[in-house]
C-alpha positions as CSV (number, residue, x, y, z in Angstrom):
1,X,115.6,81.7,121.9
2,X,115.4,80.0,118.5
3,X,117.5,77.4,117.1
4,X,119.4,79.1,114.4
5,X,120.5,81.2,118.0
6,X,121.4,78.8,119.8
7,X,123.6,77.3,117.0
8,X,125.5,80.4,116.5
9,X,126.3,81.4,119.9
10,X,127.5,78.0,120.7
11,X,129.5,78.3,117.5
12,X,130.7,81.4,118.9
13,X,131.8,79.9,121.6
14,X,133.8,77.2,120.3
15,X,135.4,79.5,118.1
16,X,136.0,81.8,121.2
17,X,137.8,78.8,122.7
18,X,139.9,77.9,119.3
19,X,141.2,81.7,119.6
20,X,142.3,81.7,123.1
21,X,144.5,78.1,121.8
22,X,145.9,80.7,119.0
23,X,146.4,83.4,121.5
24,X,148.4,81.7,123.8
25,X,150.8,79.4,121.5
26,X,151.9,82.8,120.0
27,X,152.5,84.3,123.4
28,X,153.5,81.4,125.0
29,X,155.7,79.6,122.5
30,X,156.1,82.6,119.8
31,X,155.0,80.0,117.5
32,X,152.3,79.8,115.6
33,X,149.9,76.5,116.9
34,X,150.5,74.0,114.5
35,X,154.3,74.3,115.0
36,X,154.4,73.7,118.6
37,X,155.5,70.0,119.1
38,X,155.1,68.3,122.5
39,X,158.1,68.4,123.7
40,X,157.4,72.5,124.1
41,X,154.2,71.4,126.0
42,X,156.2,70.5,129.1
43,X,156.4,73.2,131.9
44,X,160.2,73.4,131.8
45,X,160.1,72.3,128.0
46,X,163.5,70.5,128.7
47,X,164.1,66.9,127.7
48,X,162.2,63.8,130.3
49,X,164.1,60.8,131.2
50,X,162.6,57.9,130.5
51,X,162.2,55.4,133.3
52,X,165.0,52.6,133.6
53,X,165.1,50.4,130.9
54,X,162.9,51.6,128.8
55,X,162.9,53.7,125.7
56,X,162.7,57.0,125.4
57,X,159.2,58.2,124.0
58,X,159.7,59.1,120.3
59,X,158.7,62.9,119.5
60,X,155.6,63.8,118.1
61,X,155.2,65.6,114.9
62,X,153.5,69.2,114.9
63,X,150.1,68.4,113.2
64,X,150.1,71.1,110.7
65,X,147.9,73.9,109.2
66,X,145.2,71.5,107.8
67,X,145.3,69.4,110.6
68,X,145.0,72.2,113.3
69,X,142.0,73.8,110.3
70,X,140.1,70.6,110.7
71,X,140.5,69.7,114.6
72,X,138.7,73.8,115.0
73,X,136.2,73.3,112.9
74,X,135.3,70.2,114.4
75,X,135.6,71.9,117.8
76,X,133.0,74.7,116.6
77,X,130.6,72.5,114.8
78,X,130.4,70.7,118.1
79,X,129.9,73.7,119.8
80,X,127.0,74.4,117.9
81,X,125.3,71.3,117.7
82,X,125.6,70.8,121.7
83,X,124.4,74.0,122.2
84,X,121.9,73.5,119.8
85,X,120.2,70.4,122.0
86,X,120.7,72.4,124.8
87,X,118.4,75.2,123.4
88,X,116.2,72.9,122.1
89,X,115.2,70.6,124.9
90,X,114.8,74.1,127.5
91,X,114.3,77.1,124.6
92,X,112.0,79.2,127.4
93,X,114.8,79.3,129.8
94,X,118.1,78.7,127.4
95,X,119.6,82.7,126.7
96,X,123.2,83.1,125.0
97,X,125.1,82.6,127.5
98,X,123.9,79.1,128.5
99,X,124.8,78.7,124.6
100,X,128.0,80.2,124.5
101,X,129.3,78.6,127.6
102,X,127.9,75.5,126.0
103,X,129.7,76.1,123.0
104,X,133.2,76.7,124.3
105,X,132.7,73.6,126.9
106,X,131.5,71.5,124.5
107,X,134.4,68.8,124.3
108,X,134.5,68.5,128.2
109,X,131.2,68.2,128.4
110,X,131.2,65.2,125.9
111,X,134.1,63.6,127.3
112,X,132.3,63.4,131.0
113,X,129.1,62.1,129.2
114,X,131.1,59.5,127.3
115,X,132.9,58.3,130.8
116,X,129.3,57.5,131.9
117,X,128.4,55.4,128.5
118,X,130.1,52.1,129.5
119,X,128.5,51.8,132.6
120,X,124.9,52.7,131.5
121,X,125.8,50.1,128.4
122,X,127.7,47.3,130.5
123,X,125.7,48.2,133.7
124,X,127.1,45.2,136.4
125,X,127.2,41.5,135.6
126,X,127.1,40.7,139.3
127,X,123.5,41.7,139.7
128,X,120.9,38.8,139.1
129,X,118.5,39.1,136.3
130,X,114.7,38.3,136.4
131,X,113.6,36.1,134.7
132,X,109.9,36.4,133.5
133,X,107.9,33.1,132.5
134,X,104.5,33.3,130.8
135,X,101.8,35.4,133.3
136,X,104.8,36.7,135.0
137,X,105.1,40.2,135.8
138,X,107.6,39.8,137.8
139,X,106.6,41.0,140.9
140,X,107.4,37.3,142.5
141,X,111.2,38.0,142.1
142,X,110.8,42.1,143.0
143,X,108.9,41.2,146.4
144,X,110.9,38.6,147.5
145,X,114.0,40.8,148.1
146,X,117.7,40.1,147.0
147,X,117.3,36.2,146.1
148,X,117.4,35.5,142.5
149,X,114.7,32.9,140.7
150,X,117.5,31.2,139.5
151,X,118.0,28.6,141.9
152,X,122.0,28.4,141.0
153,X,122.2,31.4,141.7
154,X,120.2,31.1,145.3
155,X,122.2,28.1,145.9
156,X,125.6,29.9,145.7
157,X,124.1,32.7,147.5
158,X,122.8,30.0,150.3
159,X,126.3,29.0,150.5
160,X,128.3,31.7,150.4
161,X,126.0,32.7,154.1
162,X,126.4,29.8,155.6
163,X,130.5,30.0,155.1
């Protein structure tokens, strides 16, 4: 598969998804999308109670034509562009399907991968770090277990055994 394919049946696909939206806030709510507020969102699409003493939560604004124009672009040009790196990182085994089920998953699929960012970017502060001197590959500190080469660090490890 090319590309340019790939691309366009991911498009597809986000644009398959943005119809279904359409298709069921007419059925659903007789209205067209960008009219339905979020108070019709709720199953019974009666009025919450707030919890005691607190406010209750001020009602959202319908977004409008341009609004809901611009959030389904988006939602297609993402489409495209994931299915895009999809085709292009397997194009032997990717076929339109793979890109139009890409296409119309797209935002899930980027939301999961952007749950895992923090902890690839943070990664945990409680793990010691090596630290490498000059001639130091740091096989010292790998081979000699858990114990850091920090010797606070060893110390507080020491003690918190021996309590």
């Amino acid at each position: 598969m090319q590309l340019w394919e790939g691309v366009v049946w991911g498009a597809f696909g986000g644009f398959a998804m943005e119809a279904l939206d359409f298709i069921i806030a007419v059925r659903r709510w007789h209205r067209l999308p960008w009219c339905v507020g979020a108070s019709t969102l709720s199953p019974d699409r009666g009025a919450r109670a707030s919890p005691r003493g607190q406010q209750p939560p001020v009602e959202l604004l319908a977004p409008g034509p341009l609004a809901y124009s611009v959030a389904g672009t988006l939602r297609i040009l993402v489409g495209g562009g994931l299915s895009a790196t999809v085709v292009s990182t397997s194009p032997q085994t990717a076929s339109a399907w793979i890109a139009v089920l890409t296409g119309a998953t797209a935002p899930l699929i980027l939301e999961k991968v952007t749950t895992l960012v923090p902890l690839l970017v943070h990664g945990d502060k409680s793990l010691p770090v090596p630290h490498q001197t000059e001639g130091d590959s740091g096989q010292s500190w790998l081979s000699n277990g858990p114990s850091s080469p920090d010797p606070a660090v060893g110390q507080a490890a020491a003690a918190s055994e021996g309590e």
